[in-house]
N, C-alpha and C positions, 0 to 999 in steps of 0.2 A: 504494500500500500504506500501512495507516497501522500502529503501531507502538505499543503499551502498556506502561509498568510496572507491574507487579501485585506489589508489595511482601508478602502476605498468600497469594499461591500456591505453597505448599508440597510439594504431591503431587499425585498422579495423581485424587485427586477435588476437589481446589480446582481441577485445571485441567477435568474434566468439568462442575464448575459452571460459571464461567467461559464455557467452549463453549457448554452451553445457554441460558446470558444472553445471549450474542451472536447464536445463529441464532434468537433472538423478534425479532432486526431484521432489518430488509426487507433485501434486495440484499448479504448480506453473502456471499463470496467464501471459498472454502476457512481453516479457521483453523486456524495453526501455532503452535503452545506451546511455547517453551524454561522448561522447572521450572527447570534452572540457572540463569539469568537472571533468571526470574519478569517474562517477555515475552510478548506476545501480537502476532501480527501477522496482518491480513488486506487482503485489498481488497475494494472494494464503495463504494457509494454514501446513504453515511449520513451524519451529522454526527457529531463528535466530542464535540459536547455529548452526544448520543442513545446515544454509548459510553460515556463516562462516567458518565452517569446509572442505566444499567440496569448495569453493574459495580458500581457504589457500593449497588444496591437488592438487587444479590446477596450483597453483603459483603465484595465485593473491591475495595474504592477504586483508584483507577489514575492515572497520570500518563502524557503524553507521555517515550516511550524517544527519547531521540537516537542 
């Protein structure tokens, strides 16, 4: 599972955006949105670069959640 901050996720349509930036990648596995947090977590077999790059092109920059 990989794990996101999304600092810029505030509601129920920044995480709809969010969503549909993630399922334009290949092999990506169910995705679960904590708003309170402002987390994103899924699995799948993509790179981390290829998450962060299509976050950042949707307007929501993102960091590794530990």
């Amino acid at each position: 599972m990989m794990k996101f901050s999304i600092p810029k996720m505030k509601c129920g349509g920044c995480a709809d955006s969010v969503t549909v930036a993630l399922r334009k990648l290949d092999a990506i596995a169910p995705i679960e949105i904590d708003l309170g947090k402002k987390e994103v977590e899924f699995g799948g077999k993509v790179s981390q670069d290829a998450v962060l790059s299509a976050l950042a092109e949707a307007g929501y920059p993102a960091s590794n959640a530990q």
